[in-house]
Structure formats: C-alpha cells, structure tokens
LORO-11295 format. One record per residue (C-alpha): chain; x, y, z; residue number from 1; residue in three letters. Coordinates in pm, 1 decimal. Example, Ala and Ser with C-alpha at 12.3 -4.5 7.8 and 13.67 -1.06 7.14 Angstrom:
BEGIN
REC ch        u        v        w   i  aa
REC  A   1230.0   -450.0    780.0   1 Ala
REC  A   1367.0   -106.0    714.0   2 Ser
***
This chain:
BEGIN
REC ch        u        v        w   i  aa
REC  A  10452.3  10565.5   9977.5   1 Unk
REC  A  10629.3  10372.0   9731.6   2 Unk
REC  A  11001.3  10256.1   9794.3   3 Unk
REC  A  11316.9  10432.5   9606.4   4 Unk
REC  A  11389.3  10326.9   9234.9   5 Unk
REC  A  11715.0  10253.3   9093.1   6 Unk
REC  A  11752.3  10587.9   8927.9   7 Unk
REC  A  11645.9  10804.1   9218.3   8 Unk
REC  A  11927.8  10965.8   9458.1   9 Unk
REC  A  11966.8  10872.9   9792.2  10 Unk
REC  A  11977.7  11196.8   9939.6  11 Unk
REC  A  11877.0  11572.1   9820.2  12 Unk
REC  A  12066.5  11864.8   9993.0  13 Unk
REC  A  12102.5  11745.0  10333.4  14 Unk
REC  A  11814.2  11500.3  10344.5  15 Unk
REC  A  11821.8  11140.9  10332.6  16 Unk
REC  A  11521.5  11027.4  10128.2  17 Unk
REC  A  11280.6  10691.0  10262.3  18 Unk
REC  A  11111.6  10703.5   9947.3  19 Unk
REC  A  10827.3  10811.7   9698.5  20 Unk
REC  A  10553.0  10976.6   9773.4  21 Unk
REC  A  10455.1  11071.8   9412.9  22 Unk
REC  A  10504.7  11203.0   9079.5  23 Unk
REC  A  10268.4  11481.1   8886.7  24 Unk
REC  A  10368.7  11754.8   8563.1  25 Unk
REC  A  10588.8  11949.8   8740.1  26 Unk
REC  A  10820.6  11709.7   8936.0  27 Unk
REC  A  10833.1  11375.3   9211.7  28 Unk
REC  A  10815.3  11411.7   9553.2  29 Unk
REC  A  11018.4  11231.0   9778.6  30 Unk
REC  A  10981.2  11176.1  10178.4  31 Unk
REC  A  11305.3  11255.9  10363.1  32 Unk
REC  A  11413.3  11305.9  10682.9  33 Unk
REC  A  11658.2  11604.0  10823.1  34 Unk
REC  A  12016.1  11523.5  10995.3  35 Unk
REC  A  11781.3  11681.3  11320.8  36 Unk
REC  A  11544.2  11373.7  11239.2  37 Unk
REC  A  11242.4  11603.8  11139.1  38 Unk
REC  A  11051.9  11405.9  10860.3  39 Unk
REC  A  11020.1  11649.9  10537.3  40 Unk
REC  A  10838.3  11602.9  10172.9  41 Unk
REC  A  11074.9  11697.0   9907.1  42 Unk
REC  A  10980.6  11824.1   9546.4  43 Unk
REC  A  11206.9  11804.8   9279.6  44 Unk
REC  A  11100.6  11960.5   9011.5  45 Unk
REC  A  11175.9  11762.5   8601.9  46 Unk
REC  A  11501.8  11800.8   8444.9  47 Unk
REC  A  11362.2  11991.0   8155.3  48 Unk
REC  A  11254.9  12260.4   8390.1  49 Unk
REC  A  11603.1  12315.3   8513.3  50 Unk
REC  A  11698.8  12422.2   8142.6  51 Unk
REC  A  11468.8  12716.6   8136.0  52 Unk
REC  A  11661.0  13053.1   8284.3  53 Unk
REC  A  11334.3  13211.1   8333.9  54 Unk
REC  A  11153.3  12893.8   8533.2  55 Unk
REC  A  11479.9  12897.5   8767.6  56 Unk
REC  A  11434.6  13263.9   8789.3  57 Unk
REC  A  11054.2  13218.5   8894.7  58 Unk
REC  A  11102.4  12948.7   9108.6  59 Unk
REC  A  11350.2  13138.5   9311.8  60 Unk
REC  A  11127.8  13468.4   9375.0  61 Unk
REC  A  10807.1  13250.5   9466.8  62 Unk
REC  A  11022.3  13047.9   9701.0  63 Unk
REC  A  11092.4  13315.7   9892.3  64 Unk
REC  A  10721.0  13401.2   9893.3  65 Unk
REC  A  10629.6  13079.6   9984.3  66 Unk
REC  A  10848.2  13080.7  10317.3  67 Unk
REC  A  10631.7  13355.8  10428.4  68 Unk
REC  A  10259.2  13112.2  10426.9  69 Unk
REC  A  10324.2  12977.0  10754.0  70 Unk
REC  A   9911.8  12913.3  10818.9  71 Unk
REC  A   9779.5  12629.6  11055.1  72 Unk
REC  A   9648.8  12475.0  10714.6  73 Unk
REC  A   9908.8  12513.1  10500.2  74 Unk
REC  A  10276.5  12303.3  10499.9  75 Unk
REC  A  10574.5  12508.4  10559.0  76 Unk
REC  A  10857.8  12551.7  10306.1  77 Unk
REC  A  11124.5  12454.2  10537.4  78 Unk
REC  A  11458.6  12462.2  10245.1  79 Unk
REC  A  11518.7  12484.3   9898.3  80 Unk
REC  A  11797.1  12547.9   9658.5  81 Unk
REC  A  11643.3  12707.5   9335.6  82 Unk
REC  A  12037.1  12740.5   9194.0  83 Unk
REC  A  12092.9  12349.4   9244.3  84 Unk
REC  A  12160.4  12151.6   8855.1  85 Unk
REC  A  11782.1  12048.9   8945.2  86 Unk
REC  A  11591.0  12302.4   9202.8  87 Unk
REC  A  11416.2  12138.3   9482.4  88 Unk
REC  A  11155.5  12281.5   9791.7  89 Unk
REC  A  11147.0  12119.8  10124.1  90 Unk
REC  A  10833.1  12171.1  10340.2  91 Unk
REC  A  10702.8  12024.2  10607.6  92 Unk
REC  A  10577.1  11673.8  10583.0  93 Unk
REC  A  10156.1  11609.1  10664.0  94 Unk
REC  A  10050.8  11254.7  10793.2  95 Unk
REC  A   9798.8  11211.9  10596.0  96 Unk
REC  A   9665.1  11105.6  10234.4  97 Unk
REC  A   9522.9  11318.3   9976.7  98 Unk
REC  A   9195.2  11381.7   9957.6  99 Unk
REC  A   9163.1  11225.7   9622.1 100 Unk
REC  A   9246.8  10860.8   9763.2 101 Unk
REC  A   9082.0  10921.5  10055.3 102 Unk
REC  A   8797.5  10940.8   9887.0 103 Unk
REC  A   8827.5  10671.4   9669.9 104 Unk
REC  A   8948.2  10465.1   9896.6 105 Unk
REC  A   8656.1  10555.8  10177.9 106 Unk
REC  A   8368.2  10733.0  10014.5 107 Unk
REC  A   8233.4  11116.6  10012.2 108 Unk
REC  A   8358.5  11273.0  10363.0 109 Unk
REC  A   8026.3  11331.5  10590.7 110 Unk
REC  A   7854.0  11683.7  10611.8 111 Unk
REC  A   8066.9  11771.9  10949.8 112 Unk
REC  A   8410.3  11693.4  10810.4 113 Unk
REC  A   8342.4  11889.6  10453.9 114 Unk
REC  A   8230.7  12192.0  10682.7 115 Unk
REC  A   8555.5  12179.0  10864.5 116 Unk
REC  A   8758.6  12088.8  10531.1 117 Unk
REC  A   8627.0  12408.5  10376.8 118 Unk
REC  A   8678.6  12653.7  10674.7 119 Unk
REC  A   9023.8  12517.0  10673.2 120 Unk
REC  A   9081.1  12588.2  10335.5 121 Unk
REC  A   8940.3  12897.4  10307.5 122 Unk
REC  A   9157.5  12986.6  10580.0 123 Unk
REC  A   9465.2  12894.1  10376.4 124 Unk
REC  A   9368.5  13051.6  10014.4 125 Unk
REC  A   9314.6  13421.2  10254.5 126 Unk
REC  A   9669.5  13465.2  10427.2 127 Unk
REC  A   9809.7  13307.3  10126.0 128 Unk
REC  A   9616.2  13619.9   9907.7 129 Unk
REC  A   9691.8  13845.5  10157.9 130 Unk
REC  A  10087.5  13754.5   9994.6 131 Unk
REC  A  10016.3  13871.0   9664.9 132 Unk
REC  A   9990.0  13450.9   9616.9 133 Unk
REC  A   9801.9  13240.4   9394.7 134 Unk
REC  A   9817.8  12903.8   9405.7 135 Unk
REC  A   9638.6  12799.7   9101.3 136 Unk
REC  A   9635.3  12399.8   9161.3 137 Unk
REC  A   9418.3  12382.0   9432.2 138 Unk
REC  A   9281.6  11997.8   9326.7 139 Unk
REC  A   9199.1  11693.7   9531.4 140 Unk
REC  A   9527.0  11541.6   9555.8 141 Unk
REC  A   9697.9  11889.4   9689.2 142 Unk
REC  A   9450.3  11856.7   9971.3 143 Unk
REC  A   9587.5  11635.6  10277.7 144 Unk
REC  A   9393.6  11494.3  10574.1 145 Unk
REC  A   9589.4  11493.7  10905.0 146 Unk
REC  A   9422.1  11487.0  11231.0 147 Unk
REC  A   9470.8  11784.3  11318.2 148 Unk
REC  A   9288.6  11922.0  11048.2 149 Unk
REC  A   9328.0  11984.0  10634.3 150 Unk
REC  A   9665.7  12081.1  10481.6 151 Unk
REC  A   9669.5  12273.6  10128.8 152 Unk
REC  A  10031.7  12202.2   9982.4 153 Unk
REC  A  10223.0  12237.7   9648.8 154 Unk
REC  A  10281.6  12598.8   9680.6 155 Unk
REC  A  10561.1  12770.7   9471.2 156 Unk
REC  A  10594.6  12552.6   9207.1 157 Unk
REC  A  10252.2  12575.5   9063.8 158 Unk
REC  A  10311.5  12959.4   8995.0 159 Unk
REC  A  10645.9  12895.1   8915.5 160 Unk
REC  A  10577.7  12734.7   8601.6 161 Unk
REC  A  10405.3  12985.4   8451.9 162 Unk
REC  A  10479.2  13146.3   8175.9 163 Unk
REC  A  10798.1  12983.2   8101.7 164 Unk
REC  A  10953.2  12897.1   7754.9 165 Unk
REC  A  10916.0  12524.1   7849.2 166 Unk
REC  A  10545.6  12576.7   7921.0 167 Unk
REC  A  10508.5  12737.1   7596.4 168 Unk
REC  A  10705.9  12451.2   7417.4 169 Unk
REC  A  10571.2  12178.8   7572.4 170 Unk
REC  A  10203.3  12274.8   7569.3 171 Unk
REC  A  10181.2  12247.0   7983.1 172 Unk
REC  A   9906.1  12411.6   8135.8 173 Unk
REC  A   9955.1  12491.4   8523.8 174 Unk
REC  A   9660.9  12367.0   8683.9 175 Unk
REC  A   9430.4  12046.2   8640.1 176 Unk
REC  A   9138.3  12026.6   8396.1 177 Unk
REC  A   8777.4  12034.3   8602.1 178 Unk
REC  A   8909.6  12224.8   8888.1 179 Unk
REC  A   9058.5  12528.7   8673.8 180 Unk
REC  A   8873.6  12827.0   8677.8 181 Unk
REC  A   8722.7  12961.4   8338.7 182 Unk
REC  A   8912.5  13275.6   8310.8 183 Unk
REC  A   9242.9  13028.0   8372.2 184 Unk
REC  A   9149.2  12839.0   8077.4 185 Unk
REC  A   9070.9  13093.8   7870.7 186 Unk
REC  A   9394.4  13261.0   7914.3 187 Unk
REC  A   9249.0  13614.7   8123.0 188 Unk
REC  A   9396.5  13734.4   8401.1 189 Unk
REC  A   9378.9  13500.2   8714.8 190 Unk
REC  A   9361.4  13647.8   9128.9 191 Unk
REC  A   9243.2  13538.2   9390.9 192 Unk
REC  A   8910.4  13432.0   9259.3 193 Unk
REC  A   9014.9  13145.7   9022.8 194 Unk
REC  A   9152.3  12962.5   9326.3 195 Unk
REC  A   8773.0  12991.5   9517.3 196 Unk
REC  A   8654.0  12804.6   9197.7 197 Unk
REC  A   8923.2  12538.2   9229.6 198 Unk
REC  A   8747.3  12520.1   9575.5 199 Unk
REC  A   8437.3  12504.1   9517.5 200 Unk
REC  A   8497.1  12235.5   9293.6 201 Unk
REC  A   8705.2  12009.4   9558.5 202 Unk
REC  A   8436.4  12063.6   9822.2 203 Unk
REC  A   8172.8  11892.1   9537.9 204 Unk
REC  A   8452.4  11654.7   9503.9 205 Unk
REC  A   8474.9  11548.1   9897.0 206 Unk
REC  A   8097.6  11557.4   9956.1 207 Unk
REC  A   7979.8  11367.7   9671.8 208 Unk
REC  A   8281.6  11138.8   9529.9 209 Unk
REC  A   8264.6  11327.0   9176.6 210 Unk
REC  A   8416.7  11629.1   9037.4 211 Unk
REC  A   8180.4  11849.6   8916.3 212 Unk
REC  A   8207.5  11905.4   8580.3 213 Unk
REC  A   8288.5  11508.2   8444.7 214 Unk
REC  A   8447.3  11400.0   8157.4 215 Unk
REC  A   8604.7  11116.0   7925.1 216 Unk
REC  A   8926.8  11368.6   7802.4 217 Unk
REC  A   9090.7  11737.5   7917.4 218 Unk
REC  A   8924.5  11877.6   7601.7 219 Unk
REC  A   8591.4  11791.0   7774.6 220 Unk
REC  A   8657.9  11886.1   8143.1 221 Unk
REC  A   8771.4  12239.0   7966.8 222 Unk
REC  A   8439.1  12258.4   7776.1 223 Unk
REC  A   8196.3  12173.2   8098.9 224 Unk
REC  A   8410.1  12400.5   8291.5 225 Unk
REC  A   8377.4  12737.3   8052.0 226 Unk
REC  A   8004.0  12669.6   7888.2 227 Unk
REC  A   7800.2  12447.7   8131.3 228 Unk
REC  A   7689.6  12460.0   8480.1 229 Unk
REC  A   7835.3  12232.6   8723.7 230 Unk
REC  A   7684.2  11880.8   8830.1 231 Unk
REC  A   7653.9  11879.1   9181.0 232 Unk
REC  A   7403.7  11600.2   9242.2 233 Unk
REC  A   7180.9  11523.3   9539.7 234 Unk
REC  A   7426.0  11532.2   9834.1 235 Unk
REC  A   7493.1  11855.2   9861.0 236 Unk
REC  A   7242.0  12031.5  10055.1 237 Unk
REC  A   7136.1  12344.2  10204.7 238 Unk
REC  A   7360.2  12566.9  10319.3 239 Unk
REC  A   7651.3  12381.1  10222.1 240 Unk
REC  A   7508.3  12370.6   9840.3 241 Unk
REC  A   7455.1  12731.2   9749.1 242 Unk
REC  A   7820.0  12812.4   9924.5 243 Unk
REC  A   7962.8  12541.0   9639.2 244 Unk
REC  A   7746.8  12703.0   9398.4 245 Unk
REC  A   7852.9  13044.7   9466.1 246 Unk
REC  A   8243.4  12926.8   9423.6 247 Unk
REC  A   8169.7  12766.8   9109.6 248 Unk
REC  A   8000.6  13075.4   8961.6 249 Unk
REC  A   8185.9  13190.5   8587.3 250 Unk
REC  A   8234.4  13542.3   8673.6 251 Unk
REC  A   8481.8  13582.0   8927.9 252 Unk
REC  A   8331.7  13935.5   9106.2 253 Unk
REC  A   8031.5  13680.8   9154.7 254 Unk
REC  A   8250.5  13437.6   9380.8 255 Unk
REC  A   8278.9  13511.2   9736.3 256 Unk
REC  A   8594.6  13597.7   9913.7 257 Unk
REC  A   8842.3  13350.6  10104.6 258 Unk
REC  A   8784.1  13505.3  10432.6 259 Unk
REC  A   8381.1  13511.1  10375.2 260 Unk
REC  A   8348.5  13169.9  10272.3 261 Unk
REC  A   8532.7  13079.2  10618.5 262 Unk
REC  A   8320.0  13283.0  10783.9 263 Unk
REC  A   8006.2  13101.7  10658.3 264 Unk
REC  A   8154.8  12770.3  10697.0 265 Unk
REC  A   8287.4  12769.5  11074.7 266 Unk
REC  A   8168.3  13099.6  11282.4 267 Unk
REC  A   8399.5  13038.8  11541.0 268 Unk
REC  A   8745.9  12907.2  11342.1 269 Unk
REC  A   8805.6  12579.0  11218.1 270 Unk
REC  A   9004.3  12482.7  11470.5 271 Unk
REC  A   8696.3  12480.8  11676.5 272 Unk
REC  A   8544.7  12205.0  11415.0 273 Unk
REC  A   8848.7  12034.6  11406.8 274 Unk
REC  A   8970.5  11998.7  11814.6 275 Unk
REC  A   8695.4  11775.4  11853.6 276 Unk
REC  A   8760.5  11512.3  11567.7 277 Unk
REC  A   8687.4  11589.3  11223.6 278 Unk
REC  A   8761.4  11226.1  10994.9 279 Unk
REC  A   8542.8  10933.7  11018.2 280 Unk
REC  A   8668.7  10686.1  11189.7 281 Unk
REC  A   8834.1  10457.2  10918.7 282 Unk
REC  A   9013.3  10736.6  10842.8 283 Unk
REC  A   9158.3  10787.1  11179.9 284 Unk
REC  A   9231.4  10446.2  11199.7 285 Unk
REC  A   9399.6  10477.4  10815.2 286 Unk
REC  A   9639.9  10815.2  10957.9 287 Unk
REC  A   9722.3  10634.0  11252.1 288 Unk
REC  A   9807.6  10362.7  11094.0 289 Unk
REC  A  10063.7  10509.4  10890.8 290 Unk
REC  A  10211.2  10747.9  11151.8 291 Unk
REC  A  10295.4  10482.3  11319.0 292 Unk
REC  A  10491.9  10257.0  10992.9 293 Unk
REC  A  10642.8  10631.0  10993.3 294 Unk
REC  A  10819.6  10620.8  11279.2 295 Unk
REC  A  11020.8  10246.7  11171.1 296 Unk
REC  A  11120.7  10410.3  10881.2 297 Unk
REC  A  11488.5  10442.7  10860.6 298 Unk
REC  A  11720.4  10581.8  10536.7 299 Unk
REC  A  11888.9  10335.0  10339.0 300 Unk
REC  A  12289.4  10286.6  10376.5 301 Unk
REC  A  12518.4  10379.1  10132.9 302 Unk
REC  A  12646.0  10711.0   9954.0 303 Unk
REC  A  12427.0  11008.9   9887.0 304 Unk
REC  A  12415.8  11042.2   9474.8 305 Unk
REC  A  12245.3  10885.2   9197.0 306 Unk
REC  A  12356.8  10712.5   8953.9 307 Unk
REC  A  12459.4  10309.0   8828.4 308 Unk
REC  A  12379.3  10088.6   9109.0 309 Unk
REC  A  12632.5   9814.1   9147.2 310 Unk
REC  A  12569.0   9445.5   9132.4 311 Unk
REC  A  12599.8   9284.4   9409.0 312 Unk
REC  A  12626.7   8935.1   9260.2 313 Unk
REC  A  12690.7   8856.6   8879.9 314 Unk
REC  A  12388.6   8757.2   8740.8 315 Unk
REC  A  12498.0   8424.1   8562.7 316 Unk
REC  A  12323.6   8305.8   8208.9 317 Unk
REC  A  12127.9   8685.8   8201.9 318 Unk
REC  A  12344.0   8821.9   7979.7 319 Unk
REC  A  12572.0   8567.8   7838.4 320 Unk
REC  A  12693.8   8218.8   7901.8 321 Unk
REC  A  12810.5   8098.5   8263.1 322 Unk
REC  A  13198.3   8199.4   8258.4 323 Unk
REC  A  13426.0   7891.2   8409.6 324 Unk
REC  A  13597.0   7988.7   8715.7 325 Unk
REC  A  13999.1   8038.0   8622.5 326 Unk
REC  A  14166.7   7796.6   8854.2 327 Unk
REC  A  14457.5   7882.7   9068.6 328 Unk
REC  A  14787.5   7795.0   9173.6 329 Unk
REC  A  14656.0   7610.1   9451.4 330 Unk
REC  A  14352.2   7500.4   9314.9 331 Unk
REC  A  14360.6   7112.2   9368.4 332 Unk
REC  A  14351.2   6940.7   9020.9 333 Unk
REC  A  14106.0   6619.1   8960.6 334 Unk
REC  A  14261.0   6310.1   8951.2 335 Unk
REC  A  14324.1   6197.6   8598.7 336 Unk
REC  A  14266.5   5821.7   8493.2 337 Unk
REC  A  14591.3   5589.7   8379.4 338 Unk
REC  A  14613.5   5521.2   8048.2 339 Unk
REC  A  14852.7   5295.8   7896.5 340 Unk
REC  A  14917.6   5253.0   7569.6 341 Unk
REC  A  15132.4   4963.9   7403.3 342 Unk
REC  A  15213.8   4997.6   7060.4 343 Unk
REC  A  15293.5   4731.0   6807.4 344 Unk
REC  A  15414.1   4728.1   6455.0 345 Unk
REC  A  15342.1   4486.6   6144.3 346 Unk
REC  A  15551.6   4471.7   5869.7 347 Unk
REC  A  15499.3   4470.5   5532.3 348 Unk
REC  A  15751.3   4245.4   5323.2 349 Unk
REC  A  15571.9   4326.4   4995.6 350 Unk
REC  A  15619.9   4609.6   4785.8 351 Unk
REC  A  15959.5   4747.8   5020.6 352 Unk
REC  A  15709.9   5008.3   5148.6 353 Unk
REC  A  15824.3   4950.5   5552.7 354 Unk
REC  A  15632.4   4930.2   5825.6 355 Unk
REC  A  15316.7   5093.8   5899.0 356 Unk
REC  A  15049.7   5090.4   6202.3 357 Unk
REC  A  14805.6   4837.7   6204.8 358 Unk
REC  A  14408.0   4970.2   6250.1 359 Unk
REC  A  14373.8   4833.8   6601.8 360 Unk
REC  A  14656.3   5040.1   6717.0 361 Unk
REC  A  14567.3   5346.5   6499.4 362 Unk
REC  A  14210.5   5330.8   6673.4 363 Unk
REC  A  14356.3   5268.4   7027.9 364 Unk
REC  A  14593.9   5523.6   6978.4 365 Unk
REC  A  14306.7   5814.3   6882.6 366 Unk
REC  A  14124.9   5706.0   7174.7 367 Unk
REC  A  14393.5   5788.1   7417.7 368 Unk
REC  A  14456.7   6101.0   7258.1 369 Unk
REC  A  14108.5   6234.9   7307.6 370 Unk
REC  A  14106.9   6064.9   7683.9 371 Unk
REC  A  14425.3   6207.7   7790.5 372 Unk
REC  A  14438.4   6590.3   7873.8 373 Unk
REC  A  14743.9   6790.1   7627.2 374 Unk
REC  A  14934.7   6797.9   7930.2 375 Unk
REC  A  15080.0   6500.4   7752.2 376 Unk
REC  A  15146.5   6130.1   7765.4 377 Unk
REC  A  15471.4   5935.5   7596.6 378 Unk
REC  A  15394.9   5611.9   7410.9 379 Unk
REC  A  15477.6   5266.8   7587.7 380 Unk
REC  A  15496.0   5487.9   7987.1 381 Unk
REC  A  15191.2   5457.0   8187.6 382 Unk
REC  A  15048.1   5782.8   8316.8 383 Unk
REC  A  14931.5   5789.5   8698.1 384 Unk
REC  A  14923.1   6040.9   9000.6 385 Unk
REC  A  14705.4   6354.7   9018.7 386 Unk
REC  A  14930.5   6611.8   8903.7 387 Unk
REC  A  15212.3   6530.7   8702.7 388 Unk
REC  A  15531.9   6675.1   8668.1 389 Unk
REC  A  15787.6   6799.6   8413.6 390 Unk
REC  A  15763.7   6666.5   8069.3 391 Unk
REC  A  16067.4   6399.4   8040.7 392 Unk
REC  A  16200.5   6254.3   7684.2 393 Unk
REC  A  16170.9   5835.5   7754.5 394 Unk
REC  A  16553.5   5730.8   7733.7 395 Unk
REC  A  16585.3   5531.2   7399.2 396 Unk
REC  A  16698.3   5167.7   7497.3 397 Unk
REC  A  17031.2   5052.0   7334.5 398 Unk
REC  A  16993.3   4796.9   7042.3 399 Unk
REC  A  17040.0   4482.0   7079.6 400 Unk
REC  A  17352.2   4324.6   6961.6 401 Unk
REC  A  17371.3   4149.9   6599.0 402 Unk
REC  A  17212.0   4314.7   6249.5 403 Unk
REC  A  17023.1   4660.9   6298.8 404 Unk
REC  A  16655.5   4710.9   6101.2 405 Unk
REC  A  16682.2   5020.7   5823.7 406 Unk
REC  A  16529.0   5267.1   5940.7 407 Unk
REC  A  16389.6   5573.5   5813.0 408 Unk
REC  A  16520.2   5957.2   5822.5 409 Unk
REC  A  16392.2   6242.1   5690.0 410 Unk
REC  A  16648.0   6452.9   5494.3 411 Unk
REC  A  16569.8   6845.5   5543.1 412 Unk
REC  A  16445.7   7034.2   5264.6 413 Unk
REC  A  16291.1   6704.3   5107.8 414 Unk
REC  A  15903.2   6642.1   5093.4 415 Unk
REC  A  15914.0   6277.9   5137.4 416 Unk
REC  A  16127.8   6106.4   5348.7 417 Unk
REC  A  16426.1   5846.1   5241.1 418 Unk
REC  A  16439.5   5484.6   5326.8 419 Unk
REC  A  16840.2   5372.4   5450.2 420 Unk
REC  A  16908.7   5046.3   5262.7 421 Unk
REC  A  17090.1   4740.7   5384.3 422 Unk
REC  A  17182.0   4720.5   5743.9 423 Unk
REC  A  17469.4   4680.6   5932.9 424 Unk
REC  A  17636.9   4479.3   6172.6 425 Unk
REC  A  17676.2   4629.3   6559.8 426 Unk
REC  A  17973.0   4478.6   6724.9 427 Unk
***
C-alpha cells in the first residue's frame, strides 16, 4: 500500500481512505475503512469515464449484478454510487497480495497451493456464470492470496467498460494482453469460455513464474495468443498440465466448464484444500505480516474533499526572495549609534562669491547622511537614545551684538539666489 497523494480525497462516500492500493486502465483503488470500522477497497473509476452517459449507464446495471456474487472466493460489493460526479464500488477488502507480486516476489506457488488456487477459482468464474456474468479480466494481479483461500476481484467494472464511446475513442481494450481469450481479441462474441482461458493462463502463470504466451509488446502477446500454442514449460505436470492445456485451447466448445474444472481440481471442495493451509510459509509469514500493520492503521485528520492542500509553513527562498518581517508597534527598535556632526565654514574674500563648504566637511557631512537612518538628524545636535522622538526645528541663537554678516536669500520665482549687500548695525 502506498500512502495518499496530494491530489487524492480524503474520504469517498462515507469512507475515510488510509491510502493506495493501486492504479490500472480503468481507475485507482483506495483502502478505506467504514464509520462501523470494517476495512473496505474502494475503486474509483478515471474522470474521463464519468463523461460517457452510456459507461455510467453500464456501470450502474452491472453493479447491481455484482451485489448478487457473494461466493467464498470472490470479494463482496459492499456500496457504490454509479450517479456520483465520479462513480465508485466498495467491496470487501482481502488481506492479501496479488498473485502477480506474490510471485515475483516468492517464486512459482508449489503443486498443492496451484491445485487449491484453481478449485477456488473455478468455483468463482461458475456462480458468477450462473449470473449471466463475465468477468473478462481474470489476470494475475485480480487474483488475491488470503489465508483463507484465493479471492477473484475487480468485478463490475471490467464489463462495464465495454462498449462505451470512450473505449471506442480512446482505443481501450477491456482485458490484459496474454491472458485474453482469442475470440476477445478478435472481436467475436465472448461467454463464459473466454474467462476459462484467462484461467488457464494464470494457473501457467502461478506454477511456473511466466505467462504463457511471452512477449516484448501487446501487439505480440495478441499474436501468440490467436496463432501459436502456449509455452507452458517443464513444471507443469501430469494432471495438472493437460487441465491448463485444455483451458488454453482456441476454440471455446473445446474448453471445459467452470464447475468441471473444479471438479477435477479438488473432489471434495476447495475449502477442503484450503482448511489445512494452502501458502508456503513465507507467504504466511508475508499476510500476517501485513494484517497485522492493518490493524495500526488509522485515517488521517482533517476534512473529507480534495483539492489544494494548504501550507503549513511558507516555504522561504522556493519561490521568491525571503520577505522581511513588517515590524510592529511594539516591536523594540535597535539602538542607533550617536553621530555628531560640527560644521564649519571658510570664506572666500576673492571674487565676492560668499562662503562655501570646505571638502572635509562636505565628505563628513555625506558620511553621516548615509550612517544616520531618514528618521533624521539636525546639524550641530548630537543624536542619542534608542528611539527618538518628534522632529524639533533647533531654536536659531540670537546674533551677537555689533555689525551683522550679509547673508543670502532666495527671492521666489528667481533661479539663482541674491546676495544682500552691506550690513548693518544691531543696536
């Protein structure tokens, strides 16, 4: 199982979803639990699906079949709302992992356990035919290994899809190249039989670790599967070997029945082969394994719904520059150096030009200016505390008594300003 995405909902219907269990052509499956606390396996089918009138009309009538398969071997459509924006099936959820990673995660299932995996089976494909059913995508990884014996699940959908205008546009084929039967590719008529093929083909698959008919590309598989006979190598033996043979036969009279094959397999049930232990034992020890993570496995918090998940911190320099924080009222300001500044004047007698600033001040003077923040300093104060106060104007000092220094003033209107002559005597 792999955790939830960003884009996936936290809940479908009334069921809080722990996560993924996969993703194939027709839709992802989720595992969920009920508000009852009964662990499901949601399906979901793809967006473009839910488009299609006539796939919503489908999936509705073979969900209602579906409810009706409620076999020891099969899992059993527990919910679904075919009239949701997206239709989705609840069914009963199977500890256990596909057959497909099972066996390429273990090896080819002993002699004992494909005998019981076929009676099983077989078992499934006859009440579900006795329905008016097909499942057509009866493949490896639709095959599930619990304890208590094999489950055969994706029912509904598969048939569902058939037929429909998005099939047709899309170029989708229901079922999975080297396990369809002949007459499926070819576009005939499909019963009953083409889903003994599909078994036949996944019992070669569990006792020998290959599919039958192999292949680098679908165009291939569908060759080997319509002109040439199957490979079924040197594993398969016996009894076990002409029942495989028989399934995988290209006319369908030729193939034998669900209920025969059964029969042949397990005389007395499977549930007789499978009460006393059916997996290997790293198997067992793989389902139990997981059964048991099952049980700590709890839905995540938050509001059912998909959609934009929120940050929950901003993610600084990812998308842009670091953003200063904006300081408050009450933020506490740094402390800001003193700076005085003491200005002097030269004057310069020649030419009658006046006075100007001498470079040492002018220098000093630009210095303080880029020191000293804009919240402003006056010339000849010194500047000191940590947050100063109101802007004051420094109180000219009177003039001395005697003979007062022309001055300039700038006479609105005028571009340069005019120099007062003479000066005059202050009493």
């Amino acid at each position: 199982m792999q955790p939830l995405e960003v884009g996936d909902p936290a809940a479908i219907g009334p069921y809080r979803l722990l996560g993924r269990l996969g993703a194939g052509g027709m839709g992802r499956v989720y595992l969920a639990r009920s508000e009852g606390g009964r662990t499901v396996a949601v399906k979901v089918v793809h967006p473009h699906f839910a488009l299609d009138d006539e796939f919503r009309a489908r999936f509705r009538r073979e969900v209602e079949l579906a409810r009706r398969v409620g076999g020891h071997w099969t899992a059993p459509v527990l919910d679904a709302d075919p009239r949701a924006p997206v239709p989705w099936v609840a069914t009963g959820y199977v500890a256990g992992p596909p057959l497909s990673r099972a066996v390429a995660e273990h090896g080819p299932l002993p002699e004992h356990a494909v005998r019981a995996l076929g009676a099983g089976l077989a078992e499934a494909l006859a009440e579900v035919h006795a329905l008016g059913l097909v499942h057509r995508d009866v493949k490896p990884s639709n095959v599930l290994l619990a304890l208590d014996g094999p489950c055969l699940i994706d029912f509904g959908i598969a048939r569902a899809t058939d037929g429909t205008a998005s099939l047709t546009s899309t170029g989708v084929s229901v079922g999975s190249p080297g396990y369809m039967a002949p007459e499926q590719i070819l576009g005939k008529g499909v019963t009953g039989a083409a889903d003994v093929f599909s078994l036949g083909a996944v019992l070669a698959y569990a006792a020998t670790g290959a599919a039958p008919f192999p292949g680098d590309s679908s165009a291939a598989l569908l060759y080997k599967v319509v002109h040439e006979e199957p490979e079924l190598g040197g594993a398969l033996a016996g009894e076990q070997r002409d029942l495989v043979a028989a399934c995988l036969a290209k006319d369908p009279a030729a193939r034998p029945a669900p209920g025969e094959l059964a029969a042949r397999l397990a005389p007395g049930g499977a549930a007789a082969l499978v009460a006393g232990g059916w997996l290997p034992a790293p198997l067992v020890e793989r389902v139990s394994r997981d059964a048991v993570r099952l049980l700590h496995l709890e839905p995540a918090a938050g509001p059912a719904g998909s959609g934009p998940v929120p940050f929950s911190s901003p993610a600084v320099g990812v998308f842009g520059p670091p953003v200063e924080p904006v300081p408050t009222v009450d933020a506490v300001r740094p402390a800001r150096t003193p700076v005085s500044l003491s200005v002097s004047t030269t004057s310069e007698p020649a030419g009658g030009r006046g006075r100007r600033l001498s470079c040492t001040v002018a220098l000093a003077v630009a210095g303080a200016l880029a020191a000293v923040p804009s919240s402003g300093c006056s010339t000849g104060a010194t500047t000191t505390g940590t947050r100063p106060g109101p802007r004051r104007r420094t109180p000219r000092a009177p003039a001395p008594r005697g003979r007062r220094c022309p001055r300039r003033s700038s006479v609105p209107g005028r571009g340069r300003p005019r120099r007062r002559t003479g000066c005059r005597t202050v009493s």
